[in-house]
C-alpha positions, 0 to 999 in steps of 0.5 A: 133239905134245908139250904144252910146259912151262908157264911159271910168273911171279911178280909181286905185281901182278895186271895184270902177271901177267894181261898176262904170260899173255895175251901168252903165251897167244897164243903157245900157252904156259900159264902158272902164275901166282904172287905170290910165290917161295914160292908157285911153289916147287914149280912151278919144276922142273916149268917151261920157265922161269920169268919173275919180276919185279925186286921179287920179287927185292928181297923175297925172299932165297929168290928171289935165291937162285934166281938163282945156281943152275945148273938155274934158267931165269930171264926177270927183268923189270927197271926201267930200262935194258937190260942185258946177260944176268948168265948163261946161265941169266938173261935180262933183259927191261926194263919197260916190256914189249913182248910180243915181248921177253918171248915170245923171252925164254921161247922161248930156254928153250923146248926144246920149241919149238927 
């Protein structure tokens, strides 16, 4: 059986980092947790996806970057209401989360598990 691809999320708080590999956890993914973009950069291409929290991406220019490049696979956690996907490569999940949105987020990057 092929090991799957870890998942690396970036969030600056530690409750939801903790909370994010645990429900991932269960699921059978390991998770690279980071607190900021810069952290997890060389991380990236070696992911199945990467989750990252909204306020990453207001803090960092290189984060938002990220967003507009074709080869990243993103599950970006938002505030307020659900929205519709922006792009292939994006996923939105809204806060607060529920366990299962945030495993089929990563599952539909998964391809090791499809």
């Amino acid at each position: 059986m092929q090991t799957p691809q870890p998942i690396v999320a970036i969030a600056s708080d530690d409750a939801l980092l903790r909370s994010l590999a645990f429900a991932l956890g269960v699921e059978g993914y390991a998770v690279q947790p980071c607190g900021s973009w810069q952290a997890a950069r060389d991380l990236i291409p070696r992911s199945a996806c990467v989750i990252v929290d909204v306020d990453i991406c207001r803090k960092e220019v290189e984060a938002r970057k990220a967003l507009l490049e074709p080869e990243n696979r993103i599950v970006m956690l938002t505030d307020g209401m659900p929205q519709p996907d922006v792009a292939a490569t994006i996923r939105l999940i809204p806060k607060p989360l529920d366990g299962s949105d945030i495993v089929a987020g990563v599952r539909h990057f998964d391809r090791a598990r499809t």
